[in-house]
C-alpha positions as CSV (number, residue, x, y, z in Angstrom):
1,X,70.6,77.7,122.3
2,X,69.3,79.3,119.3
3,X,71.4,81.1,117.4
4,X,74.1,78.6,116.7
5,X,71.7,76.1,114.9
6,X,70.5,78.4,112.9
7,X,72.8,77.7,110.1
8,X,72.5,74.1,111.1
9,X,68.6,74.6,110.4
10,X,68.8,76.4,106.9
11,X,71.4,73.0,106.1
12,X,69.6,70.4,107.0
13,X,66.2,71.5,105.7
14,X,67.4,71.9,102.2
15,X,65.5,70.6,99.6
16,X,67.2,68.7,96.8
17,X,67.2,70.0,93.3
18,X,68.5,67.5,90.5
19,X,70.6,64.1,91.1
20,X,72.0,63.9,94.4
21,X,75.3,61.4,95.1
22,X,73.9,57.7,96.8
23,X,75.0,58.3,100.7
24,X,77.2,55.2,100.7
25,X,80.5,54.2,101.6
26,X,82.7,52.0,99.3
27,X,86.1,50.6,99.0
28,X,88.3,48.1,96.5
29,X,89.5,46.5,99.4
30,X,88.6,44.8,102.8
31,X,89.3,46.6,106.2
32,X,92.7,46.4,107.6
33,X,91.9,47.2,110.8
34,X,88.6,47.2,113.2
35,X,88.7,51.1,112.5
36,X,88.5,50.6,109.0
37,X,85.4,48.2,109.1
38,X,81.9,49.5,108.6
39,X,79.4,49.5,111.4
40,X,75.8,48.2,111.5
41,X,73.5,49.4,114.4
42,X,69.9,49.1,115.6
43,X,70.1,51.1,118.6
44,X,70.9,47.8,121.1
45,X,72.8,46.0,118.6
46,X,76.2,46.7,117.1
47,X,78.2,44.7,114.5
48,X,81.4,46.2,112.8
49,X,82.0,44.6,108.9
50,X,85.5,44.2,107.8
51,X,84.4,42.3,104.3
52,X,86.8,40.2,104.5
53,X,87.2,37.4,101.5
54,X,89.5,34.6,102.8
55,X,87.9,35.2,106.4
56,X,85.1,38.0,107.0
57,X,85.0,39.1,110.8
58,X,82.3,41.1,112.2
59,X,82.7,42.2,115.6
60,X,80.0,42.5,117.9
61,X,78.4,45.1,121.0
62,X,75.5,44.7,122.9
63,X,74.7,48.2,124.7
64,X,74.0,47.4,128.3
65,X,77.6,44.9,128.9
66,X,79.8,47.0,130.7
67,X,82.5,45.4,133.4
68,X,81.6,46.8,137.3
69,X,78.3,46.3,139.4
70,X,76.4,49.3,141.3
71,X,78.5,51.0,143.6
72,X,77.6,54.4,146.2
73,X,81.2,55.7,146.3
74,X,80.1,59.8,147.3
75,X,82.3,60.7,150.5
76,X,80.4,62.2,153.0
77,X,82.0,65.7,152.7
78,X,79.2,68.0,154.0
79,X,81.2,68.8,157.0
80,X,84.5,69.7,154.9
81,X,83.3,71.5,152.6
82,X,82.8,74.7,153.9
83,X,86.5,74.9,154.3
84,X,87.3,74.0,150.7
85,X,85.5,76.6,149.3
86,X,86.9,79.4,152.0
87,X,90.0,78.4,150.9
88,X,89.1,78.6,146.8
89,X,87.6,81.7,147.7
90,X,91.0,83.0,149.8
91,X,93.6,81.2,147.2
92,X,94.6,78.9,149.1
93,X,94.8,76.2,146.1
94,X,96.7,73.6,147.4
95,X,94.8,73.6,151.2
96,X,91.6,73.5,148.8
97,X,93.2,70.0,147.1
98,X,94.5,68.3,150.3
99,X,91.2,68.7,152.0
100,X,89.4,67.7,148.6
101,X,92.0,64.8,148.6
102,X,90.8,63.7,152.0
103,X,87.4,64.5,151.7
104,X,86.0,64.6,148.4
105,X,87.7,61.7,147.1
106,X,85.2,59.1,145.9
107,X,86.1,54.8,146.4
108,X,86.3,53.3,144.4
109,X,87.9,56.4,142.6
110,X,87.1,54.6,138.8
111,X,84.7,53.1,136.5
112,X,85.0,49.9,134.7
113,X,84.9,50.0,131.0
114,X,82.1,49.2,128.0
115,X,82.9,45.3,127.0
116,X,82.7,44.0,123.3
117,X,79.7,41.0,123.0
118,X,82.0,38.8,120.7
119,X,82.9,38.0,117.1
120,X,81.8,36.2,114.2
121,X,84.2,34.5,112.1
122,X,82.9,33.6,108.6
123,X,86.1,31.4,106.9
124,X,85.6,30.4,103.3
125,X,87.2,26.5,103.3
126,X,86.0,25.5,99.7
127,X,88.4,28.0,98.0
128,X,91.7,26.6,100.7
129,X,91.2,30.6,102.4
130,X,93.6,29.9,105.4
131,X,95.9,32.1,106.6
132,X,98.4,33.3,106.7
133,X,98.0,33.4,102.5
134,X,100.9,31.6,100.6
135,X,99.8,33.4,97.3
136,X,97.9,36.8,96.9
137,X,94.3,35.7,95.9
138,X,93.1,36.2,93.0
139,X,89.5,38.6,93.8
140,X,88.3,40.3,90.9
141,X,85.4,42.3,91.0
142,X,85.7,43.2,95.0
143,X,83.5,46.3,96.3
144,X,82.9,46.5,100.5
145,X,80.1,48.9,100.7
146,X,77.8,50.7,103.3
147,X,74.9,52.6,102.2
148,X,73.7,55.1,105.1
149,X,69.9,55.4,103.3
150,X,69.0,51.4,103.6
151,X,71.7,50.2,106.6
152,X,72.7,47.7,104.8
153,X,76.8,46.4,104.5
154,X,77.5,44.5,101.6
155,X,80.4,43.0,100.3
156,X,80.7,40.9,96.6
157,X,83.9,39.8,94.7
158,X,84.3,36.9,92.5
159,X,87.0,34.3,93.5
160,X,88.1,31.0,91.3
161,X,84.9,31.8,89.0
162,X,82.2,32.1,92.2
163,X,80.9,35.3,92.8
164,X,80.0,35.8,96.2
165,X,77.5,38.3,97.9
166,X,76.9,39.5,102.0
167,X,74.4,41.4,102.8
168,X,74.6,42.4,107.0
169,X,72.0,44.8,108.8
170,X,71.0,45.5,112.2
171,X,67.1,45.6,112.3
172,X,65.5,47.7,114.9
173,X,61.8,46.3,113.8
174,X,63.0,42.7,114.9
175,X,66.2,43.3,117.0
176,X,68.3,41.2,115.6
177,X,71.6,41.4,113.2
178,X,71.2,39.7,109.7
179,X,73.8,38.6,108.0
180,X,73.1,36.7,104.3
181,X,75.8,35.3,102.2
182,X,74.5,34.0,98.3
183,X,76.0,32.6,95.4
184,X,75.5,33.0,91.7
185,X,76.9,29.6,91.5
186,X,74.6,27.2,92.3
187,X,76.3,25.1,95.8
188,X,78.9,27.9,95.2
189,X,79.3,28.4,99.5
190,X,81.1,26.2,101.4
191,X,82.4,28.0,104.9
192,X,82.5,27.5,108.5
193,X,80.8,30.2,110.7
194,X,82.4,30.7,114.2
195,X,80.8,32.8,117.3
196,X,83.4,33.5,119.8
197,X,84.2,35.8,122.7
198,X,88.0,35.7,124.1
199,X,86.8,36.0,127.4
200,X,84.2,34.7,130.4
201,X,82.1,32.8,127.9
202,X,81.2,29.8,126.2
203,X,79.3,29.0,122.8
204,X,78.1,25.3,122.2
205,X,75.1,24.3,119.7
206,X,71.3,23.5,119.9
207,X,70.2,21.5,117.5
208,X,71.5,21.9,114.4
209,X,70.6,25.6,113.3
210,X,71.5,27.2,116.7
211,X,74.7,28.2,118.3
212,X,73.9,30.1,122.1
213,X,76.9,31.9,123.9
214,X,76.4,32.2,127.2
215,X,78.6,34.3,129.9
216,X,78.9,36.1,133.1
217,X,81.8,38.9,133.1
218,X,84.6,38.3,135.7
219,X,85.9,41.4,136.9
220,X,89.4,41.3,138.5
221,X,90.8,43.0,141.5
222,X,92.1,46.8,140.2
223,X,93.7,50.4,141.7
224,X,90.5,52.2,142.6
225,X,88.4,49.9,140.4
226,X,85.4,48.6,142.8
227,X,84.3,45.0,143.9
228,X,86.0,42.6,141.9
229,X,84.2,39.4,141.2
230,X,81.2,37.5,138.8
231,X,79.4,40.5,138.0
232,X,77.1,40.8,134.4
233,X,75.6,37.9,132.8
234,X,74.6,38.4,128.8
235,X,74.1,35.6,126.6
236,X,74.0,35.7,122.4
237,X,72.1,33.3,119.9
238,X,72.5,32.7,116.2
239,X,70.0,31.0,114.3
240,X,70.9,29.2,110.5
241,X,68.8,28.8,107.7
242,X,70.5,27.4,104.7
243,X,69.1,26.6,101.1
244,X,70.4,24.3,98.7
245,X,73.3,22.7,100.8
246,X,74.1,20.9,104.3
247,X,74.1,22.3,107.8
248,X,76.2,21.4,110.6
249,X,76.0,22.6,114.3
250,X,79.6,21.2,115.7
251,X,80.8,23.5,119.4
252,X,80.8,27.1,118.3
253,X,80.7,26.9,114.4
254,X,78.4,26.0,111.9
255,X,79.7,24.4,108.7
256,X,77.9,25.2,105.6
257,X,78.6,23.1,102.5
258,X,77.4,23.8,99.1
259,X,74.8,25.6,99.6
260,X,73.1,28.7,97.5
261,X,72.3,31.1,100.4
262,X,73.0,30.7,103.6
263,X,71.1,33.1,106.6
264,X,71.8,34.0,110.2
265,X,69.9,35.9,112.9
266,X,71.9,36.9,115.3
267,X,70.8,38.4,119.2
268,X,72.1,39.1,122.5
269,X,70.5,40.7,126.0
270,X,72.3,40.9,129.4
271,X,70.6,40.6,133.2
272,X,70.8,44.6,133.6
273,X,67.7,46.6,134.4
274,X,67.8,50.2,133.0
275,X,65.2,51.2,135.4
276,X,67.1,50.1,138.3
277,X,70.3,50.8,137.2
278,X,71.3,47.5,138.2
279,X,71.5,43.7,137.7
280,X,68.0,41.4,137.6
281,X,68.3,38.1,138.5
282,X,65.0,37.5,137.2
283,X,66.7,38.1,133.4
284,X,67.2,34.9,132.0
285,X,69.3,36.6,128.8
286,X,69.6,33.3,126.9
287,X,65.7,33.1,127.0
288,X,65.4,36.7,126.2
289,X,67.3,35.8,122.9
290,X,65.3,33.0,122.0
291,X,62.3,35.0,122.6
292,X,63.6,37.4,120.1
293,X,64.3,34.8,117.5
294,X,61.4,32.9,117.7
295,X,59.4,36.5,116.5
296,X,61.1,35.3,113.3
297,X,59.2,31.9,113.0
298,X,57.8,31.7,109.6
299,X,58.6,35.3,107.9
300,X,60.8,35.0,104.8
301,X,64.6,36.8,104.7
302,X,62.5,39.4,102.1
303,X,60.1,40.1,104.4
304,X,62.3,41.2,107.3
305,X,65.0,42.8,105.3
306,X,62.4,45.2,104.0
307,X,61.0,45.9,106.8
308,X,64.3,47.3,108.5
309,X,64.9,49.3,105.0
310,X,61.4,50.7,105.7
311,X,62.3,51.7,109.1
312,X,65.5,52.7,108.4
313,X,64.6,55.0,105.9
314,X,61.5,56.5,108.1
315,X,64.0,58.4,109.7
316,X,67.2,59.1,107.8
317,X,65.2,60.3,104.8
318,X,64.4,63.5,106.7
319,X,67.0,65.2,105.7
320,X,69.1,65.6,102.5
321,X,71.5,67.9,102.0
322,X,72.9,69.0,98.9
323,X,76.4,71.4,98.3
324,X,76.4,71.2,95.1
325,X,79.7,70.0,93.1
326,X,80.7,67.1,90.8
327,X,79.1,63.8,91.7
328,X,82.6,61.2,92.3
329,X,80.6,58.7,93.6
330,X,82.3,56.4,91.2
331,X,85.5,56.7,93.4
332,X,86.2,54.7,96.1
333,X,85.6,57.0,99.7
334,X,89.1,56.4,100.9
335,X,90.4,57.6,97.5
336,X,88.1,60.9,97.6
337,X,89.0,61.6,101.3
338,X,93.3,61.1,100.2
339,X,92.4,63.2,97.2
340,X,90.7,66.2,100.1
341,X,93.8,65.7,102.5
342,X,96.0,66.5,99.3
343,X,94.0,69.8,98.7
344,X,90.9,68.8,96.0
345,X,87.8,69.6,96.8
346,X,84.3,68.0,97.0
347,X,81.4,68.9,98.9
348,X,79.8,65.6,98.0
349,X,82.3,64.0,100.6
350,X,81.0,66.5,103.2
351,X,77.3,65.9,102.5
352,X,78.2,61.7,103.5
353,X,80.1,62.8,106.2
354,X,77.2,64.6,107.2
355,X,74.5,61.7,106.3
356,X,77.5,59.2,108.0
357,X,77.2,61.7,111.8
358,X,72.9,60.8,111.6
359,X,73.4,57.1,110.6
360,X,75.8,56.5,113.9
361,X,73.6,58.2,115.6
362,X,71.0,56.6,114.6
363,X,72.5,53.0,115.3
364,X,73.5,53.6,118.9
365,X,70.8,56.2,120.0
366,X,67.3,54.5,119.3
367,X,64.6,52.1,120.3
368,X,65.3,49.1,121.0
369,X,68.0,50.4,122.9
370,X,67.2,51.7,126.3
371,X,70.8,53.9,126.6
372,X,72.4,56.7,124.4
373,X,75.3,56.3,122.6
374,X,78.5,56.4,124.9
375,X,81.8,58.0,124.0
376,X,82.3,55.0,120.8
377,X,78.3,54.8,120.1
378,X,77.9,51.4,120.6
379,X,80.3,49.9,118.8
380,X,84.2,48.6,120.8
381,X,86.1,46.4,120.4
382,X,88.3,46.8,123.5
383,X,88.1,45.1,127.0
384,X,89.6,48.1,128.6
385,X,88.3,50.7,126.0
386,X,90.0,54.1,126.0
387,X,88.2,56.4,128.5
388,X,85.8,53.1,129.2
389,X,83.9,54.2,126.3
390,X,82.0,55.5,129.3
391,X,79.5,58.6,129.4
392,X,81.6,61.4,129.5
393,X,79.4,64.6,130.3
394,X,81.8,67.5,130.8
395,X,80.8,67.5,126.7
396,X,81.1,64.3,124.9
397,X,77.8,62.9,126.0
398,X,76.3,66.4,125.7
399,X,78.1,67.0,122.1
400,X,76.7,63.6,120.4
401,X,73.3,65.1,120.4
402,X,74.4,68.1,119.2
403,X,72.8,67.0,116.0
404,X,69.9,65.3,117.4
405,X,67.0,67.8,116.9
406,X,68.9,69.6,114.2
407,X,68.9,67.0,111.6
408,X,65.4,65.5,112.4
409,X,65.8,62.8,114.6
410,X,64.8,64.0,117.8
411,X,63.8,60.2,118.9
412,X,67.5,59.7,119.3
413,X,67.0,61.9,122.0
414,X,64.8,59.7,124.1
415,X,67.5,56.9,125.3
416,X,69.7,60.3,126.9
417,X,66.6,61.9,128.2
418,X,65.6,58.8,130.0
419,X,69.4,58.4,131.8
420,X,68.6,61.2,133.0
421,X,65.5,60.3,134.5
422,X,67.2,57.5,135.9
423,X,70.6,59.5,137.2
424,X,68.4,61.8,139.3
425,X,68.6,58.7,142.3
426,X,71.9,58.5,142.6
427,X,72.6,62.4,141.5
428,X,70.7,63.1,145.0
429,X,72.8,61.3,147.2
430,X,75.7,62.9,145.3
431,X,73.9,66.1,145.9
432,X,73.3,65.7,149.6
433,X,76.7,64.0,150.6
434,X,79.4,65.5,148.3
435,X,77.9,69.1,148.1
436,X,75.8,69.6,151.0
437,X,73.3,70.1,148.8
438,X,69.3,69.8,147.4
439,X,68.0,68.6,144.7
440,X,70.5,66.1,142.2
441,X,73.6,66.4,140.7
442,X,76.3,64.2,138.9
443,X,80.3,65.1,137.8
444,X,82.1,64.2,135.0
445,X,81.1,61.0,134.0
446,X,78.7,57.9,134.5
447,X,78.1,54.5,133.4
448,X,74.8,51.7,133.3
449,X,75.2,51.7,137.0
450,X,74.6,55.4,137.7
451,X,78.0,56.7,138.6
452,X,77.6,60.6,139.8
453,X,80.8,60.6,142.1
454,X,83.3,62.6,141.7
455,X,85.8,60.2,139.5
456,X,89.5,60.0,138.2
457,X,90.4,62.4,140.6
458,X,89.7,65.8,142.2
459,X,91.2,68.1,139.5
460,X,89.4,66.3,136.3
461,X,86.8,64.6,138.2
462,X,85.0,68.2,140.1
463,X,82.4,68.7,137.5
464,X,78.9,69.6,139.8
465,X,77.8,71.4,136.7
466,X,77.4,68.0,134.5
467,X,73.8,67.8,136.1
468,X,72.1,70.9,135.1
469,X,74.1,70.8,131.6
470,X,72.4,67.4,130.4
471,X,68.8,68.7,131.8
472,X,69.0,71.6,129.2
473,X,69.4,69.1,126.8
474,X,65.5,68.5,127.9
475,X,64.7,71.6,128.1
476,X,66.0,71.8,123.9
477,X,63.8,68.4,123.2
478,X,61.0,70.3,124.3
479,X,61.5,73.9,122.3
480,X,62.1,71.0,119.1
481,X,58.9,69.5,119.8
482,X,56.7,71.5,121.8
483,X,55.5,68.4,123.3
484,X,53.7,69.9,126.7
485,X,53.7,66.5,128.4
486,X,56.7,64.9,127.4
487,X,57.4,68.9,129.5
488,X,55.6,68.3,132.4
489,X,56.2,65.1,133.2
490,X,59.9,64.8,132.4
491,X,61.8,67.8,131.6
492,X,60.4,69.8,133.9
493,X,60.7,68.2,137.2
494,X,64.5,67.2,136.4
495,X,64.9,71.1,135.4
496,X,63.7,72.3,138.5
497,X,65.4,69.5,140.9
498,X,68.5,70.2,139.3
499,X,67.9,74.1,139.9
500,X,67.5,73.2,143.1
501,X,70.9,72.0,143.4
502,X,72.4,74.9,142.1
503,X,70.3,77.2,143.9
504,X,71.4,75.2,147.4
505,X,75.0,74.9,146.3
506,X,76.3,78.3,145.3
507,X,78.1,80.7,147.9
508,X,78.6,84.7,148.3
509,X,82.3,85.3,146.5
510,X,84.0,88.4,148.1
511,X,82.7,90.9,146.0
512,X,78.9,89.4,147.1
513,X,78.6,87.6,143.8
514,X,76.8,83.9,143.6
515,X,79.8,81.5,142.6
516,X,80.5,77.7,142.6
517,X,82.8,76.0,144.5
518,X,84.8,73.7,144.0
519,X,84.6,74.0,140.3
520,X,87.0,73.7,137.5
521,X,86.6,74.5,133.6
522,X,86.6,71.2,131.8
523,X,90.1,69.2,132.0
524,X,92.2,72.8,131.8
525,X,94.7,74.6,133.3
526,X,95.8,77.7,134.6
527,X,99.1,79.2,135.9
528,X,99.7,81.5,138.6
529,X,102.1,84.4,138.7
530,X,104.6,82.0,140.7
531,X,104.6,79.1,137.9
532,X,102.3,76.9,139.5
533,X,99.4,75.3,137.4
534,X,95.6,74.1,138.5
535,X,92.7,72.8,137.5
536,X,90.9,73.1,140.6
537,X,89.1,76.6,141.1
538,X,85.7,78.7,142.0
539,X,83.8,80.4,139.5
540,X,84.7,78.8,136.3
541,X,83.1,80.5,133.3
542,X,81.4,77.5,132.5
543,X,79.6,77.0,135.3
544,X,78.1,80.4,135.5
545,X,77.1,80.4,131.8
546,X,75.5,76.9,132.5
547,X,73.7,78.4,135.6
548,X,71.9,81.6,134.0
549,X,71.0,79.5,130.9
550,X,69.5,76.8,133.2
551,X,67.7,78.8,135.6
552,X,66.5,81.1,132.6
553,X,65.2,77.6,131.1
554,X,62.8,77.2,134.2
555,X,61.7,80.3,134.7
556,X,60.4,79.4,130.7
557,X,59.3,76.8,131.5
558,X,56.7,77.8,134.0
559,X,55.6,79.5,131.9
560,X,55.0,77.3,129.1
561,X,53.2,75.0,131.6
562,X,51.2,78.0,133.1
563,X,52.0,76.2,136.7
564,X,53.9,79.2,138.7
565,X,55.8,78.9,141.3
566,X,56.3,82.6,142.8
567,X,58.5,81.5,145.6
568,X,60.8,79.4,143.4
569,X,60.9,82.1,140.6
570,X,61.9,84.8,143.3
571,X,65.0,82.6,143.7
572,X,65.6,81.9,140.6
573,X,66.0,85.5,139.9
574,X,67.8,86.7,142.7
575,X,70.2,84.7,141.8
576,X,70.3,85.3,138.1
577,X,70.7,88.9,139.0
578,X,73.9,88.3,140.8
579,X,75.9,85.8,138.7
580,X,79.2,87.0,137.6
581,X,79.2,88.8,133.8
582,X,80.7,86.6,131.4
583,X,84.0,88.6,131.2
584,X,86.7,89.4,128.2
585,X,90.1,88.3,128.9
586,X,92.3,91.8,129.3
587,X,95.1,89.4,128.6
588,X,94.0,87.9,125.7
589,X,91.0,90.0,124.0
590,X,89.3,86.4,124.1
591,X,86.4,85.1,126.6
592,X,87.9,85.0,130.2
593,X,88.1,81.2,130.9
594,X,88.1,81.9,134.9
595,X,86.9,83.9,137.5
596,X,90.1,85.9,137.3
597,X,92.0,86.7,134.6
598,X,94.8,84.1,134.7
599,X,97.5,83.0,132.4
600,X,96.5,80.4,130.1
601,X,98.7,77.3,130.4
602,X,97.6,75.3,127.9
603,X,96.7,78.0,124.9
604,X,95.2,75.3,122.3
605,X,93.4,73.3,124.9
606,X,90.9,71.3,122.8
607,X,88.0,72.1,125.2
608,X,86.3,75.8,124.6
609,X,84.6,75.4,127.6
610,X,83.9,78.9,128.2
611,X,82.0,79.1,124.9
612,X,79.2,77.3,126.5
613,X,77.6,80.7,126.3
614,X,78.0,81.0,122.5
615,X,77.1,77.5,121.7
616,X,75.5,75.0,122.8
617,X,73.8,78.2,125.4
618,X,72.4,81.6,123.7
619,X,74.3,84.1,125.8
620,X,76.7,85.0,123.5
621,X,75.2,86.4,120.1
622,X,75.4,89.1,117.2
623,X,73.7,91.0,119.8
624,X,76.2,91.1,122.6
625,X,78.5,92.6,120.3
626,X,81.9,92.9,122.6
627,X,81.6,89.2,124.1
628,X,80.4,87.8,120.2
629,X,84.1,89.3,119.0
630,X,85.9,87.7,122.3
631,X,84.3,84.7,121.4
632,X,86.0,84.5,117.6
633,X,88.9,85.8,119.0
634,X,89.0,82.7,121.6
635,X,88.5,80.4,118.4
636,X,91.6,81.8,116.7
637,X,93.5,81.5,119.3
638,X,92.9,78.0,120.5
639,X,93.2,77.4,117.1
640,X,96.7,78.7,116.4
């Protein structure tokens, strides 16, 4: 996986020579939209900014509340699927799919979907801001801003002669989101501050400086959907300070009344175990919050604010990056990316798009947060998001840390390295039951509860390879950081069980070559010489890429740890010397997608799939000189 980051490498390890351009996002306006709003993240915590002035809203995700509860849905197919594969093997596509139908199908078929934690409402009643708006307001001085080097969203304007200030940040050090309003006016903020969540909760006051939400998720009866019922519980608690006004604590608001500065610590936890994949009644998450916020007792807003800067900073100053160019940091970032789309250029706006990739990553990949960064990081606002804002590991999961150890912040890594760890229970069941198979496995997607069924369906959801594609992630943590133990005691042992798997799995194709089956190349299609189109196949290119780079990997990895294994190293290269060659398309001049040379039906698909050799695998170099000119020709033509 080498050769493709090293361009990556000779980026992100420049050095900075002069003035560089502030990484920070800023606009004249609030957002219009959630997509539009800027996001906050420590990891666990997520808050999205919109900035705005008659009514700010920042809406809020905590990373383990997902809809669904633990299901085993694998069919029991061992005894079927000898016949699938003979039929793959023969042609016999559709037989292959009924029996997969019957056989392979998983139930419940689905996942349920990544849940927003709630919103805040901040609604500014001194100056009459209710909407609808009979008048346009009259703002002067407005700037919404989000600089990526300190994490901190802040928004100021000036409205009927008060100048305003808010100042939001989610700080890993003390898990909690901050969010601190000022005035230059003295008693210049008077405002109600809402928590709310549409659904399956409720948010009533303690005291006077605390609201707590508290809620279980009700899951309703769906197509293919699993048990429907009272599944999660999560709870949320903000915590008020206020200086030089009143405070008020009535249902789910506070009401603030001329006051100078006005702060709130916000937290949430839910009742799921990471280690167990699963729920713990033992979690009591509206204790776990006040736990959290009682860490605060006694430290000044200074004091806590600096040290998430210092945190923040630990990390994303590793890299800069400098292309040279005029410095328009002066103009607002939608205004520079209009003036790109209509043909300017500046390579400042690709340096904080660059900075902008690490800071997501950052805020949804990190400790405190026990999980990676699904496919929206961590931040949705959706109950039904698109795709579930699942784990989607036929790339997307795989993809996010593309930039991981490449741009210096290989602890991201951890939270993905440690699903895996945890995936390996289920992935043997899925293993044993759907492939007849050792070792562990999963397909094309998971969630918190360990989903490694095959899902959504035979022809998208057949994705065996996902398994031994995420442990080469492990296997790259390692050649970033040489760290021996983190080798032996993690990578290593979910390398070789997922070797296992493959090694147990693959069959003899006619011509006596080691293929998969059932197998399809990620969410594509081909067409056969009589007009029919398929997903499902044996062979893909994908998967045999996937298989020599993994089985390669653990072969190096023995030796790294000096432990050999003779007998499993004898496999391991029996097998590698009997994979199919990656071919070239005869049709095409481009990589050949499948084991034959098929039609393409869908020329631009926006998967490359059969790439995996070029990047993220190291099969497909300068070196290899035939398949390294296929693969540029299979990026202009998807392309066209």
């Amino acid at each position: 996986m080498r050769s493709f980051y090293l361009f990556w490498v000779s980026l992100c390890l420049l050095t900075t020579v002069g003035a560089q351009e502030a990484p920070v996002l800023w606009y004249e306006q609030p957002a219009a939209d959630w997509n539009q709003a800027l996001p906050v993240g420590n990891g666990r915590l997520g808050a999205m900014v919109f900035g705005g002035y008659a009514r700010e809203h920042i809406q809020l995700n905590e990373e383990s509340l997902w809809a669904g509860c633990p299901t085993r849905p694998d069919a029991d197919a061992r005894a079927h699927l000898p016949a699938i594969q003979q039929a793959l093997l023969e042609g016999r596509i559709e037989e292959a799919l009924a029996l997969s139908e019957e056989h392979l199908r998983s139930d419940p078929l689905r996942i349920r979907s990544y849940q927003p934690l709630g919103d805040v409402f901040i609604d500014f009643v001194d100056h009459k801001f209710y909407l609808p708006q009979p008048r346009p307001l009259p703002v002067a001085g407005y700037r919404r801003a989000l600089d990526l080097a300190t994490g901190l969203a802040t928004t100021t304007y000036t409205l009927d002669g008060v100048t305003v200030h808010r100042e939001i940040f989610a700080s890993a050090p003390d898990d909690v989101i901050a969010i601190r309003l000022f005035s230059e006016q003295p008693g210049g903020l008077t405002f109600r501050f809402s928590l709310s969540r549409e659904q399956d909760a409720r948010v009533e006051p303690v005291g006077e400086q605390e609201l707590v939400m508290t809620g279980q998720l009700v899951d309703l009866p769906g197509p293919d959907m699993g048990p429907a019922g009272l599944h999660m519980k999560f709870a949320a608690r903000v915590r008020a300070q206020v200086a030089g006004g009143r405070l008020q604590a009535v249902n789910n608001s506070f009401f603030v009344q001329e006051a100078d500065t006005a702060t709130f610590y916000l937290t949430a936890a839910t009742d799921y175990r990471p280690e167990t994949l699963d729920f713990d009644p033992n979690i009591d998450p509206a204790g776990r919050c006040a736990e959290i916020l009682d860490r605060l007792a006694g430290r000044a807003y200074s004091v806590i604010r600096a040290a998430h800067v210092a945190d923040h900073q630990a990390m994303f100053n590793r890299v800069s990056l400098d292309l040279g160019g005029e410095d328009r940091s002066h103009l607002p970032t939608d205004r520079r990316l209009q003036a790109v789309k209509d043909g300017d250029e500046d390579p400042g706006l690709a340096v904080l798009q660059f900075q902008l990739g690490r800071y997501l990553l950052m805020g949804s990949s990190r400790a405190p947060g026990r999980l990676p960064a699904n496919l929206q990081g961590i931040w949705n606002d959706r109950y039904a998001a698109a795709w579930n804002a699942d784990f989607h590991t036929n790339i997307n999961l795989q993809m996010n840390y593309w930039p991981a150890e490449v741009t210096n912040l290989s602890e991201t890594f951890l939270p993905f390295s440690d699903l895996v760890e945890r995936l390996r229970v289920p992935g043997r069941e899925t293993a044993r039951l759907t492939y007849g198979a050792e070792g562990w496995t999963m397909n094309h997607l998971t969630d918190v509860f360990g989903h490694t069924a095959i899902s959504d369906g035979i022809g998208w959801g057949t994705f065996p390879m996902a398994g031994p594609w995420l442990v080469l992630h492990q296997w790259e943590h390692f050649l970033f950081t040489r760290d021996h133990r983190y080798l032996e005691e993690a990578a290593y042992p979910s390398m070789k069980e997922s070797a296992e798997f493959v090694l147990s799995f693959l069959i003899r194709d006619e011509k006596g070559q080691w293929v998969t089956a059932p197998s399809n190349s990620p969410e594509n299609t081909y067409r056969l010489p009589d007009g029919s189109q398929y997903k499902f196949t044996y062979g893909a290119t994908m998967d045999i890429q996937i298989i020599r780079e993994l089985l390669t990997a653990c072969l190096a990895a023995e030796a790294e740890l000096g432990h050999p294994n003779p007998g499993f190293a004898a496999r391991c290269q029996a097998v590698l010397a009997d994979l199919p060659p990656t071919k070239v398309s005869a049709r095409y001049g481009t990589i050949q997608e499948w084991i034959e040379d098929y039609e393409e039906a869908d020329p631009g698909h926006r998967h490359m799939s059969h790439l995996f050799g070029l990047h993220p695998g190291s099969q497909i170099t300068p070196d290899t000189p035939e398949l390294f000119e296929a693969a540029k020709n299979t990026i202009a033509r998807r392309m066209e």
